[in-house]
N, C-alpha and C positions, 0 to 999 in steps of 0.2 A: 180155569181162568175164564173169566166171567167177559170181560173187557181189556182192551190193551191198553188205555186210559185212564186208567182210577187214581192214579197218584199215589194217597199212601192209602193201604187198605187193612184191614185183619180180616181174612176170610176163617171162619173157625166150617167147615165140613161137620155134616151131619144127615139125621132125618128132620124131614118137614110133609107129615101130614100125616096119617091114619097108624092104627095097629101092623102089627107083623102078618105078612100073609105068605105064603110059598105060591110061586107059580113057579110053570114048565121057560118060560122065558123072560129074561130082566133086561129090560129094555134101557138102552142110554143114548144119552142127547149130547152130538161131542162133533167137534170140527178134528179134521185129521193132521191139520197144523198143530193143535195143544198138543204140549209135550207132555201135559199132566198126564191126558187122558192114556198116550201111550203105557205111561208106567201104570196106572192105573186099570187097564186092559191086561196087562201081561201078568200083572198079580193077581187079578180076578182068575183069568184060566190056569193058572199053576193052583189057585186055593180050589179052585174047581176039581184040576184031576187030583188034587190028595184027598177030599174030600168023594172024591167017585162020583160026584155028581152027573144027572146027564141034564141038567138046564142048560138051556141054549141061549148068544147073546143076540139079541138086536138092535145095530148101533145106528141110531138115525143121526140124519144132520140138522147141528147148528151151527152154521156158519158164520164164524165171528166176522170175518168181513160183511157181511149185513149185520150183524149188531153194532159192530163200533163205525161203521161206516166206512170202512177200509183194509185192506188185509193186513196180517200181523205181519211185523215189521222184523227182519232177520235178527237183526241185533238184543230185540228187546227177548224172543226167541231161548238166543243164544247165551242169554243172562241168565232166564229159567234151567235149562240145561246145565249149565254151570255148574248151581246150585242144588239141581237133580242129584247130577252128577259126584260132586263133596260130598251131600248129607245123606241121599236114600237109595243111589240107583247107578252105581260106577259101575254097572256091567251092561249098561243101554246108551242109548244116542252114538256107539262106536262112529258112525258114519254119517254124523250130520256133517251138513257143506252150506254155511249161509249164503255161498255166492250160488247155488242151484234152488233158494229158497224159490216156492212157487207163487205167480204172479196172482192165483186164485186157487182154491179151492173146489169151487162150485163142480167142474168136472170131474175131480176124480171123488167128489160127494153122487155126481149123479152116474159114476159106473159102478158104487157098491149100492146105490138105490136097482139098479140094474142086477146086480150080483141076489139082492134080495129078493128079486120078480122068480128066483130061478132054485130058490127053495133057503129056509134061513139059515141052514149048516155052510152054505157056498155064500151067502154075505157075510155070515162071521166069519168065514176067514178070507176072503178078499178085503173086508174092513181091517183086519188083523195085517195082511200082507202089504196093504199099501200104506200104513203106518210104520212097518218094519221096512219096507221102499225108501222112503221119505228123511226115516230117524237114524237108520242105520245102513243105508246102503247110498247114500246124500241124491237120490234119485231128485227130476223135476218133473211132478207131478201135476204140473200146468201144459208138460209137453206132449201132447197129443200119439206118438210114438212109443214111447214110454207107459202111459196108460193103456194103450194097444196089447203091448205086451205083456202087461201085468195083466189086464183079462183074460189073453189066450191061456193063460197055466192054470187057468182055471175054467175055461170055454165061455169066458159073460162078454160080451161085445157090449160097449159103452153107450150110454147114452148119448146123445150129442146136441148142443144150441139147445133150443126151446123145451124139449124134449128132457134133457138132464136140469136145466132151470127150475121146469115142475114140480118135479121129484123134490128136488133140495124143498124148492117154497112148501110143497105139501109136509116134508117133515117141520121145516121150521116155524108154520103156523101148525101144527100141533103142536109143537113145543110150546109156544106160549100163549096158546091156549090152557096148557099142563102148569104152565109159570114156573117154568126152566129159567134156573138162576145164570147158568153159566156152562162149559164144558169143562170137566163132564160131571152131567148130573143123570143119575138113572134112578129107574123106578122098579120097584118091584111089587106090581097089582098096582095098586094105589099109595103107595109110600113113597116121597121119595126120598131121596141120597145124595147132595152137591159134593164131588169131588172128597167119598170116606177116608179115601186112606190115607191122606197128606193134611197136615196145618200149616200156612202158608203167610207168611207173610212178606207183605210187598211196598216198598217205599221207592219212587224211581225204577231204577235197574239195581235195586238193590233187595234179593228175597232171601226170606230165611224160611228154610224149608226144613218141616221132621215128618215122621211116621206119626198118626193119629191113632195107635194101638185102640181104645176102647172104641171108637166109629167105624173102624173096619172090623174090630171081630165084633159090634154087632151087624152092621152092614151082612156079614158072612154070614152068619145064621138066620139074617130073616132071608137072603137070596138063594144061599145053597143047603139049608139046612145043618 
């Protein structure tokens, strides 16, 4: 999801830019509020361990509340999931809770920027765990307490105010500097991929969501071989 504004849109996912290249890490651009991105994470590492791979993820932040100018709204959220939910993904979001939506993002973007300082196998999975917080467990990830906690299970102590701010801004101005359409879009080398695996379409709160079968298995083979 690129924007929570667009009215009526066709997002068709794909690549946009260079040939196929294999590298050791495929980097994505994603706010831990999209729900896409969730499903779209958890499919990456399941095609990961069938395939053996050992590429590693690096999920940096784009914070849609600085793109759209505000944070994503529970409701509109909650229509995405829905539709998740019906067409491609009725074994996720078990625990979302719109009334614990969080009021920002920005901190718990800047304690996996923090998880990252501390080697990239411990950011993939605190970016992993505080999405599975959030989707499934209806955690509030704006509550200071609660990101406390979710760092000690992994030992990364949060960033905090000015300090977590940075972080986000430095990923978010490489993102579009990269001309990051939306979350989640990853890159692999220089290739990149706006949200493979889903085709999406959105009029209102009204989406019509499938599986993108040819964009994600090639998506797969140029990221994992």
């Amino acid at each position: 999801m690129m924007r929570s504004d667009l009215g009526s849109v066709d997002v068709e996912p794909g690549a946009v830019a260079d040939a196929t290249v294999r590298h050791e890490v495929i980097e994505v651009y994603a706010d831990i509020s999209c729900p896409f991105t969730h499903v779209g994470l958890r499919r990456l590492v399941a095609a990961r361990a069938a395939r053996r791979s050992d590429t590693r993820i690096r999920v940096r932040a784009w914070p849609l509340e600085w793109v759209n100018g505000r944070q994503l709204a529970p409701d509109l959220v909650a229509a995405e999931i829905a539709a998740l939910r019906s067409e491609v993904a009725p074994e996720l979001f078990a625990g979302f809770d719109p009334t614990r939506w969080p009021r920002s993002t920005i901190p718990a973007l800047g304690l996996a920027a923090a998880a990252y300082r501390a080697g990239t196998d411990v950011g993939e999975r605190l970016s992993l765990r505080l999405r599975d917080a959030l989707f499934e467990e209806g955690r509030d990830l704006s509550d200071e307490t609660e990101l406390h906690a979710i760092g000690l299970e992994l030992g990364v102590e949060a960033l905090t105010g000015p300090a977590a701010e940075a972080a986000v801004r430095a990923d978010w101005e490489r993102g579009r500097a990269r001309s990051v359409r939306g979350s989640p879009h990853f890159f692999v080398g220089t290739r990149g991929w706006f949200c493979p695996s889903l085709r999406i379409r959105h009029e209102g709160t009204e989406f019509d969501i499938s599986i993108d079968r040819e964009a994600l298995d090639a998506f797969y083979a140029s990221a994992l071989g």
